[in-house]
C-alpha positions as CSV (number, residue, x, y, z in Angstrom):
1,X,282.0,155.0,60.2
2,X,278.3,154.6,60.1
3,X,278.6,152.7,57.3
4,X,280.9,150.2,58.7
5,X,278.6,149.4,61.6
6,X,275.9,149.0,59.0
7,X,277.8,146.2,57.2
8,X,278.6,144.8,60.4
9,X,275.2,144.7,61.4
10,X,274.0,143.1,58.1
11,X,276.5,140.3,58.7
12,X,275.1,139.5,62.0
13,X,271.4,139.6,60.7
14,X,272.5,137.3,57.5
15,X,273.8,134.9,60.2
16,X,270.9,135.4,62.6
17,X,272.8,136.7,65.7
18,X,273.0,139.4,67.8
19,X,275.8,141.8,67.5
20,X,278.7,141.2,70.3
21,X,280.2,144.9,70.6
22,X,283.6,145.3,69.8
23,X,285.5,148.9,70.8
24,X,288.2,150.6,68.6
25,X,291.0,149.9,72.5
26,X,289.9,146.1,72.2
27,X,292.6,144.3,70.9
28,X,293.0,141.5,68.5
29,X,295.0,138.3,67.8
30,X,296.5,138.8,64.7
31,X,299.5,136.7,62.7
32,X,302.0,139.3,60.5
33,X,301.6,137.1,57.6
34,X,298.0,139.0,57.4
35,X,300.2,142.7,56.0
36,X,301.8,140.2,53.6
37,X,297.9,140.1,51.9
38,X,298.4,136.1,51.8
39,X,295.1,134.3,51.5
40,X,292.8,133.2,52.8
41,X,292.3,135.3,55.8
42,X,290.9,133.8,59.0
43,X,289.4,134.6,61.9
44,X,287.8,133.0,65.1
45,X,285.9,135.1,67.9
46,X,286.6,133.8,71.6
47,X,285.7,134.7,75.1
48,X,286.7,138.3,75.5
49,X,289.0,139.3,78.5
50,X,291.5,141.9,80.1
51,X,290.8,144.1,76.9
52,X,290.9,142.0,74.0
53,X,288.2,141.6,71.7
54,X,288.3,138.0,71.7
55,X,289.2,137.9,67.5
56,X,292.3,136.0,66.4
57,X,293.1,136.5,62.9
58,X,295.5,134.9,60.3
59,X,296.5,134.9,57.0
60,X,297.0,131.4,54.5
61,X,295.7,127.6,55.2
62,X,296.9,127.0,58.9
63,X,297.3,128.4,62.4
64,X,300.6,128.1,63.6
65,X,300.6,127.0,67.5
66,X,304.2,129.6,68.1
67,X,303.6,131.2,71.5
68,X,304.5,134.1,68.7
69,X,302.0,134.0,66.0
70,X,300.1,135.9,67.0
71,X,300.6,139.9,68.4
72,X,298.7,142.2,69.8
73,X,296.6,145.3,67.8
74,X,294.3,147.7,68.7
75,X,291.2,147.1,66.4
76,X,291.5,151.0,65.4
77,X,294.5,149.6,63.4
78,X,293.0,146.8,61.6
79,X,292.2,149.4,58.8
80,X,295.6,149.5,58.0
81,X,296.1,146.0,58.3
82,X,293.4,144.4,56.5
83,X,290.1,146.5,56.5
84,X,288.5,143.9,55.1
85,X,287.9,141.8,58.2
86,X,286.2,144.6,59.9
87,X,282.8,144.0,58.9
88,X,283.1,140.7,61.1
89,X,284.0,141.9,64.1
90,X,280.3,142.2,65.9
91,X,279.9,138.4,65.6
92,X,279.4,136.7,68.9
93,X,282.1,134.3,70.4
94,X,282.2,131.3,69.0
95,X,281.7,132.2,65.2
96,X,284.4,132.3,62.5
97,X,285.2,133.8,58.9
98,X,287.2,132.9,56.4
99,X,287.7,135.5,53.2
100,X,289.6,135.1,49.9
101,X,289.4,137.4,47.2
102,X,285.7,138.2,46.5
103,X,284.6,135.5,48.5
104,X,283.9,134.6,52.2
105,X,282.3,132.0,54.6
106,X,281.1,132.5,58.1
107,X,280.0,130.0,60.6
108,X,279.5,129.0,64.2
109,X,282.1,126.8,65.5
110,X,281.1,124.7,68.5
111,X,284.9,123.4,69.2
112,X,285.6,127.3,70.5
113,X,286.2,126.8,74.1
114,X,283.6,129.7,75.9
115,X,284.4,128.4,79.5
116,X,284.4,131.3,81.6
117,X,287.8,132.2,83.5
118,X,287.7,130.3,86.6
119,X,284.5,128.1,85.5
120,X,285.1,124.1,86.5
């Protein structure tokens, strides 16, 4: 475990921000396609609330707008889904990943809507 956070926290220095916990009851967004191992994998990180982490994650070129897509899972499972995504997981909101194989990008996205619930 301590060498997971490790990673997690080298990805946050590499990117020069400051890790946004993330707890093993958080949930995440995340598309089946990802057990399916189809790449790329992506992920984007926005405003946690009521228990979720804030990450939605999905597997291959495009992010389907189904009301379905996506489904709920506890980040404790995300090992057995793709433990490869877990050393992202303490970016901020607002920041994104894409993996493929033995490489991987990471970026801040300023199109990731961060209005607080109930902000004007």
């Amino acid at each position: 475990m301590a060498s997971i956070v490790m990673q997690q926290e080298a990805i946050c220095r590499r990117y020069g921000v400051v890790p946004f916990p993330v707890s093993a009851e958080d949930k995440v967004g995340i598309s089946r396609n990802v057990k399916d191992r189809l790449l790329p994998i992506n992920g984007v990180r926005c405003r946690p609330e009521n228990g979720t982490s804030g990450w939605y994650i999905w597997a291959g070129e495009d992010m389907s707008t189904d009301a379905d897509f996506f489904a709920p899972l506890h980040v404790s499972h995300l090992a057995d889904w793709c433990p490869a995504v877990i050393q992202f997981l303490l970016l901020p909101p607002g920041w994104r990943f894409l993996l493929a194989d033995d490489y991987f990008d990471v970026w801040f996205d300023p199109e990731v809507d961060l209005t607080p619930v109930g902000a004007a």
